[in-house]
C-alpha positions as CSV (number, residue, x, y, z in Angstrom):
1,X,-6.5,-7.8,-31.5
2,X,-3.9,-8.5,-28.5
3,X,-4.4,-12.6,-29.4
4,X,-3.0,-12.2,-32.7
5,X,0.6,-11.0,-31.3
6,X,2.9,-13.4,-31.0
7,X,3.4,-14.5,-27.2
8,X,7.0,-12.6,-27.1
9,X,5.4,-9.2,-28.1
10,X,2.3,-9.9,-25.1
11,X,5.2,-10.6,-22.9
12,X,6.7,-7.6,-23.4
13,X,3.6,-5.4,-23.7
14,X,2.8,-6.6,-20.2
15,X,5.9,-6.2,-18.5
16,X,6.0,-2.7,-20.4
17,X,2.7,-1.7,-18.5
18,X,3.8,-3.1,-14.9
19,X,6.7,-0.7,-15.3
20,X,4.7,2.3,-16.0
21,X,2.0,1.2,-13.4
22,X,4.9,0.9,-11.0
23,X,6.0,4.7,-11.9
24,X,3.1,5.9,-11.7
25,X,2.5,4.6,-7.8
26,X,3.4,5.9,-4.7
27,X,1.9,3.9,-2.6
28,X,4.5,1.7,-0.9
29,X,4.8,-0.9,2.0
30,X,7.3,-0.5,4.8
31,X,8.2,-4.1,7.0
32,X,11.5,-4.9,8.9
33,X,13.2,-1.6,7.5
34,X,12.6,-2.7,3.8
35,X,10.4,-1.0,1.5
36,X,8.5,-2.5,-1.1
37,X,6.1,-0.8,-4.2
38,X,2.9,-1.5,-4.0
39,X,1.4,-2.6,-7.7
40,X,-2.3,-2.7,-7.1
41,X,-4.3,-1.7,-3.8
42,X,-8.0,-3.5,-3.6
43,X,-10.4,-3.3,-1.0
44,X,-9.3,-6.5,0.3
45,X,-5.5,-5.8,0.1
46,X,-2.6,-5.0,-2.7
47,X,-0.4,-6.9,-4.7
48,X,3.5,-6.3,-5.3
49,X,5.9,-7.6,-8.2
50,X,6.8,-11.0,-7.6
51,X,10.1,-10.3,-7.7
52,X,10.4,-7.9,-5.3
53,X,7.7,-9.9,-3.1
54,X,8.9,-12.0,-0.1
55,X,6.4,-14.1,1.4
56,X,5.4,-11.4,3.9
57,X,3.0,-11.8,6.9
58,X,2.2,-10.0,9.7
59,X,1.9,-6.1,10.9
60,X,2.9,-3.7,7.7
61,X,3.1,-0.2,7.5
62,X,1.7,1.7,4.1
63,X,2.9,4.8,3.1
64,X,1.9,7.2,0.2
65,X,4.9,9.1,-0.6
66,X,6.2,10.0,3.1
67,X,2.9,10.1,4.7
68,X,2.0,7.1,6.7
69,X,-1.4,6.0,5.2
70,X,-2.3,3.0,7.7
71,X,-0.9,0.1,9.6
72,X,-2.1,-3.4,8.6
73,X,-2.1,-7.1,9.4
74,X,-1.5,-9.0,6.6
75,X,-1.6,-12.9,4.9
76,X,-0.2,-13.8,1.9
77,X,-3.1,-14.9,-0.6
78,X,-2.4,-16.0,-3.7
79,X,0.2,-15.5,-7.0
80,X,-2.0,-13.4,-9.5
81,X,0.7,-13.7,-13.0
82,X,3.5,-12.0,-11.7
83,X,2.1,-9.9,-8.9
84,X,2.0,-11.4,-5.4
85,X,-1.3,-10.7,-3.6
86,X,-1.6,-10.3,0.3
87,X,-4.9,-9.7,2.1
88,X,-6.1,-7.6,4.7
89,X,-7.1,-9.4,8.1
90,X,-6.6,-5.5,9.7
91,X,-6.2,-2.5,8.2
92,X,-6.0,0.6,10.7
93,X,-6.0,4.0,9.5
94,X,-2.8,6.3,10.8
95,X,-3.5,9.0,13.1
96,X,-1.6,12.4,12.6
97,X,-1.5,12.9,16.5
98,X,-2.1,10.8,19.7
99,X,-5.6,9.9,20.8
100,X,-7.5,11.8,22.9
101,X,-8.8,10.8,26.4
102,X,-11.1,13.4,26.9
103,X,-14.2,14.9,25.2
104,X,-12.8,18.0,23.6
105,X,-16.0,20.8,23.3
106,X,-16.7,22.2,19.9
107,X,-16.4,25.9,21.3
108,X,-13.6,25.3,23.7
109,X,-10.9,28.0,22.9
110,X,-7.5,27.4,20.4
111,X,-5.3,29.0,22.5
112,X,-4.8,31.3,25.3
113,X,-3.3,34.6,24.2
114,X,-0.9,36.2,27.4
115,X,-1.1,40.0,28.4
């Protein structure tokens, strides 16, 4: 039914659900102090508007909102319409506090309480 629109009313159609798919998101990259909305997340990697895509490469940080999601290493892959699509070559999930460098025991106590 969509084929027998004319190709200005598609156009429009299509950039009418990018905006709302862009809304909608929350995921977003950080790189170089920029930030940049994330369109589509795949298992492979995400894709961002092409116009608000630079040819990015290298360590990225994604965020959901204000929480830091993961840290990933990153190749641009190919133009999919008008989404840019970059690939995974590492994607590490954020910690919420620093590594430990000992066993920690399952019934070791919380806290000490003081007299």
């Amino acid at each position: 039914m969509i084929e027998s629109l004319p190709q200005s009313i598609r156009n429009e159609l299509h950039a009418a659900q990018s905006k709302a798919a862009a809304k909608k998101s929350r995921l977003r990259i950080m790189v170089n102090g920029e930030s940049y909305r994330i369109e589509r997340m795949t298992g492979s990697g995400f894709a961002l508007n092409m116009d608000d895509a630079p040819k990015l490469r290298g360590l990225v940080d994604i965020y959901d909102g204000g929480r830091h999601v993961s840290q990933c290493l990153i190749i641009a892959a190919a133009q999919d319409g008008e989404q840019m699509v970059y690939d995974f070559k590492r994607n590490t999930a954020a910690g919420d506090g620093a590594p430990l460098d000992f066993e920690r025991l399952e019934n070791a106590p919380i806290a000490l309480l003081g007299r």
